[in-house]
C-alpha positions as CSV (number, residue, x, y, z in Angstrom):
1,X,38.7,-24.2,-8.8
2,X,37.5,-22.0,-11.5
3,X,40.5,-20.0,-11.6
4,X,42.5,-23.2,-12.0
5,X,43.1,-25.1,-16.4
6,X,45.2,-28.0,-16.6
7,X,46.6,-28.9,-19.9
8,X,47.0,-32.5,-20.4
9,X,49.9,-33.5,-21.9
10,X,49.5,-37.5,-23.3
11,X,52.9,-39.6,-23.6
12,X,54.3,-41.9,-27.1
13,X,57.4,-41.0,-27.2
14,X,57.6,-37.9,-29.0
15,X,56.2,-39.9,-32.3
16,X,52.8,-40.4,-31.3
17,X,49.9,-39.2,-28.7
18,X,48.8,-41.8,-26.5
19,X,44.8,-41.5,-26.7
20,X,44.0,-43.3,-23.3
21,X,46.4,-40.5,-21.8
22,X,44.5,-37.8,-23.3
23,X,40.7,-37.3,-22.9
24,X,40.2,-40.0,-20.2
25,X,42.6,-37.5,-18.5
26,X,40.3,-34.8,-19.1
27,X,37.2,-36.6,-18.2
28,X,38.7,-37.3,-15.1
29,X,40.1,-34.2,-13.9
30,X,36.4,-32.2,-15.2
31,X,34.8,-35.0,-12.6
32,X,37.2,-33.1,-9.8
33,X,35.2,-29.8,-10.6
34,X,38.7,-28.7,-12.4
35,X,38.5,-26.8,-16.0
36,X,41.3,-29.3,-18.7
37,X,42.1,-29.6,-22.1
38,X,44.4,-32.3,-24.2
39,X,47.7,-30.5,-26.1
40,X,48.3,-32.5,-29.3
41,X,51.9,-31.1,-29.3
42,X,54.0,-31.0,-32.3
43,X,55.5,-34.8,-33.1
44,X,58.7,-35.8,-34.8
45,X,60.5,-32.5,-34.6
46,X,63.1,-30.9,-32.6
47,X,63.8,-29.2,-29.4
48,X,62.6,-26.5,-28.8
49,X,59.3,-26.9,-31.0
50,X,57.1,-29.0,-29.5
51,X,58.1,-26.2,-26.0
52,X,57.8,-23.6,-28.1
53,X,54.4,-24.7,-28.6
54,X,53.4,-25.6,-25.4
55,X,54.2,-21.9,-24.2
56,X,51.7,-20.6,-26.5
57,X,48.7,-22.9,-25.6
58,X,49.6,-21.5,-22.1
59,X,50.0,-17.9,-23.2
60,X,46.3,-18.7,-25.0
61,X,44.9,-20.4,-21.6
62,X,45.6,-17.5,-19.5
63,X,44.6,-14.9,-21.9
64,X,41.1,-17.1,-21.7
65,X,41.0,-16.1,-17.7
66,X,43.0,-18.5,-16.3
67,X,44.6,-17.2,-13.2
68,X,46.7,-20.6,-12.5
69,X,48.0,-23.2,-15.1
70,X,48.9,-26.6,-14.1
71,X,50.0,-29.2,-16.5
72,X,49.8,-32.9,-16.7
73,X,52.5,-35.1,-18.7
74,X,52.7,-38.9,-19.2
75,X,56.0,-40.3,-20.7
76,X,57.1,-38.1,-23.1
77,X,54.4,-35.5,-22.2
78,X,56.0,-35.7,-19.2
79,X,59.2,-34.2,-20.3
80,X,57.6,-31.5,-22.2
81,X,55.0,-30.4,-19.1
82,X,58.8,-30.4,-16.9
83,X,60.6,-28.4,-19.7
84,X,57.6,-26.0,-19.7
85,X,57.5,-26.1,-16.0
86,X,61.4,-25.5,-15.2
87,X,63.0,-24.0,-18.5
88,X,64.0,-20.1,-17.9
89,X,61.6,-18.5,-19.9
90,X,61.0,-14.2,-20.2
91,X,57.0,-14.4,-20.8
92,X,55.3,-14.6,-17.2
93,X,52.1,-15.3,-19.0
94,X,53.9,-18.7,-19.9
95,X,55.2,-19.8,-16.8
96,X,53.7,-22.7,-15.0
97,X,52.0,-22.8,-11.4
98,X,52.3,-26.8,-10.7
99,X,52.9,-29.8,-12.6
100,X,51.9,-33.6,-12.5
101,X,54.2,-35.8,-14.0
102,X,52.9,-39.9,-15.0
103,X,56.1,-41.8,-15.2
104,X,58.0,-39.2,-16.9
105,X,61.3,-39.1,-19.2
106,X,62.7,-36.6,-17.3
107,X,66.6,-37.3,-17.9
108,X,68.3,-36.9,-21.6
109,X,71.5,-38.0,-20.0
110,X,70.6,-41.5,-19.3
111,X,70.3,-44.3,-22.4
112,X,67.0,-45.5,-21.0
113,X,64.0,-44.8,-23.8
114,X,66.5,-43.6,-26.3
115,X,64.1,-43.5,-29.2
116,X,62.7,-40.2,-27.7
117,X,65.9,-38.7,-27.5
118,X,67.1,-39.3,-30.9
119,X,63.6,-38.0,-32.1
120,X,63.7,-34.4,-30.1
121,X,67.6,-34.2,-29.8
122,X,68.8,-36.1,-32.8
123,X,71.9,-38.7,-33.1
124,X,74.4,-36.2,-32.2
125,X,73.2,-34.0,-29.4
126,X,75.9,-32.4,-27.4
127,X,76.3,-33.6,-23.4
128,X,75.5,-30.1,-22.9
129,X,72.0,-30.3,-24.6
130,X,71.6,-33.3,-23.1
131,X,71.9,-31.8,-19.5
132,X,70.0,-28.7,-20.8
133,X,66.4,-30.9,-21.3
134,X,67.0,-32.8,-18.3
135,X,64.5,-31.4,-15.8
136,X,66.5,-32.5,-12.6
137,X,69.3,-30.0,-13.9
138,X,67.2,-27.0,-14.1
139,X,65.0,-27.0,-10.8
140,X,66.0,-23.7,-8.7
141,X,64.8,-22.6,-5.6
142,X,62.2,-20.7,-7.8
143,X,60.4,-24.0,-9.2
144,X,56.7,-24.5,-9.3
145,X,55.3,-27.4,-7.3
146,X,55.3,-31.0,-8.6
147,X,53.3,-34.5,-8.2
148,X,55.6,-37.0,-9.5
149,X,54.4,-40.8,-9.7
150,X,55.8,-44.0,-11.5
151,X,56.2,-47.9,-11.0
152,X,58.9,-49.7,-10.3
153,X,58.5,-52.6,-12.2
154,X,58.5,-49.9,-15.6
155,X,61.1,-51.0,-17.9
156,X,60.8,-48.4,-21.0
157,X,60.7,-45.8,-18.6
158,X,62.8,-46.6,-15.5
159,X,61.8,-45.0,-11.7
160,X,65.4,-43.5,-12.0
161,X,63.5,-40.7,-14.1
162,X,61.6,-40.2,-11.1
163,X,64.4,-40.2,-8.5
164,X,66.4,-37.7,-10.2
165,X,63.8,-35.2,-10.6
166,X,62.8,-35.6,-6.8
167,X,66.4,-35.2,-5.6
168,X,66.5,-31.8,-7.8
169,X,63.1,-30.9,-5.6
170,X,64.1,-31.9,-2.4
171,X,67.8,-30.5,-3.1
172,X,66.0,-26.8,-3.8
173,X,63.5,-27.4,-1.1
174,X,60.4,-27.0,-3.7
175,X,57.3,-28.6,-2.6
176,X,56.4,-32.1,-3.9
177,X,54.9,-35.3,-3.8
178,X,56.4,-38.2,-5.2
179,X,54.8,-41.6,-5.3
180,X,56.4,-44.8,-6.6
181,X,54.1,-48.1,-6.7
182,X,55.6,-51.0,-6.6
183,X,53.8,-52.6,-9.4
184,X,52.8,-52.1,-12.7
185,X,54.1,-51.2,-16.4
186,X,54.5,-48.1,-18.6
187,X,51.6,-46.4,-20.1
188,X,48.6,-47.3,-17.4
189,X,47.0,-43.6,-17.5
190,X,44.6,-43.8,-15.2
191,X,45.4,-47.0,-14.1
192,X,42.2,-48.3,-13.5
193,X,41.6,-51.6,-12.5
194,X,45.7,-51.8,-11.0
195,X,45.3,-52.9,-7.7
196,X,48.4,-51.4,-7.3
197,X,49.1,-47.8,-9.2
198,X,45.5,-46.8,-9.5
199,X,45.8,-45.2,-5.8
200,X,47.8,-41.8,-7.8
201,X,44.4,-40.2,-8.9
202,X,43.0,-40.2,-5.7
203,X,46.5,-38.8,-3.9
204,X,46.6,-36.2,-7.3
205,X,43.1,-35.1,-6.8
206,X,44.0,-34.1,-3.1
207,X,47.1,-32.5,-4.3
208,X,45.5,-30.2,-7.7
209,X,42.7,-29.4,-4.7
210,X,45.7,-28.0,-2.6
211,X,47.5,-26.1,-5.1
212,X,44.0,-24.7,-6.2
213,X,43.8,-23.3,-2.6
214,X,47.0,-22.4,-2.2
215,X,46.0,-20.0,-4.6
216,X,42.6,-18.9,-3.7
217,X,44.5,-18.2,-0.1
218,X,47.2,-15.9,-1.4
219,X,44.5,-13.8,-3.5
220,X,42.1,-13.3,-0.3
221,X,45.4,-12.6,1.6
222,X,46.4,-9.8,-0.7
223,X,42.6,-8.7,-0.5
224,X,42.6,-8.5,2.5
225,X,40.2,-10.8,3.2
């Protein structure tokens, strides 16, 4: 997977970065044989800064080699990695090849985990910025591939997040895996040591290894190998 960097994306809400989503992450997806860093996006500022950001730590990633980017969000890293992953953007050298998403904020429209909102939308966001940084109302048939898992005991965070976004995907027929475990609460990174949730890193690795050769298949195909 040499061609393949994954930016990891850690969750808090837009306020703060979660540490045990961040290098643990890393550490984790280096153990897979896959290259990964941590993006210590911009905190406490407004859309569209901390994507602003993001697309240039891609644009910097592939001009390092990378011939396929994949990102990895938690929570509020979540949102960003979909907005990064979905959001029209002109630069081909920032668009994203597959995301995985930990129990993501992926709707602005709901009231659930409002703190977030205010902080990257402010007090008086219009319904149509709302509806603009909700990632189930900008999938298109043209969408990268996603892994989406959550729990559905998670009550900062509810598995509606998670539903929405995978009825966008399935709606535009865009490949995806969506996983929701029955137990456990926000924030479990890893998740090691829940009997429960801890299955998603071995169905993830599986998944990144696919996408990986998804990749190396289309390049030998248009080799002519």
């Amino acid at each position: 997977m040499s061609d393949t960097h994954l930016i990891v994306l850690p969750g808090g809400g837009y306020s703060t970065h979660v540490e045990h989503e961040g290098e643990p992450i890393v550490h984790w997806l280096n153990g897979l044989g896959v290259r990964a860093g941590v993006f210590r996006y911009p905190l406490m500022v407004r859309h569209p800064e901390p994507l602003n950001a993001l697309r240039g730590e891609i644009r910097r990633v592939r001009d390092g080699g990378a011939e396929r980017i994949g990102l990895v969000g938690f929570s509020a890293g979540g949102n960003l990695a979909g907005l990064a992953a979905l959001a029209p953007c002109a630069d081909r050298d920032e668009a994203v090849d597959f995301a995985v998403l930990g129990y993501a904020i992926t709707s602005m429209e709901t009231e659930t985990y409002r703190p977030a909102r205010l902080i990257l939308l402010g007090e008086d966001a219009t319904p149509e910025l709302r509806r603009e940084t909700s990632l189930d109302s900008l999938v298109t048939e043209s969408s990268p591939p996603f892994f989406v898992w959550h729990t559905a005991e998670d009550v900062y965070v509810p598995a509606e997040h998670t539903y929405r976004l995978a009825a966008a995907l399935a709606a535009h027929e865009i490949p995806h895996a969506v996983h929701v475990f029955a137990h456990g609460p926000h924030s479990l990174g890893l998740a090691e040591g829940d009997l429960d949730a801890a299955a998603w890193t071995t169905l993830a690795a599986v998944w990144i290894t696919e996408q990986s050769h998804a990749q190396r298949d289309e390049l030998e195909r248009r080799a002519g190998v």
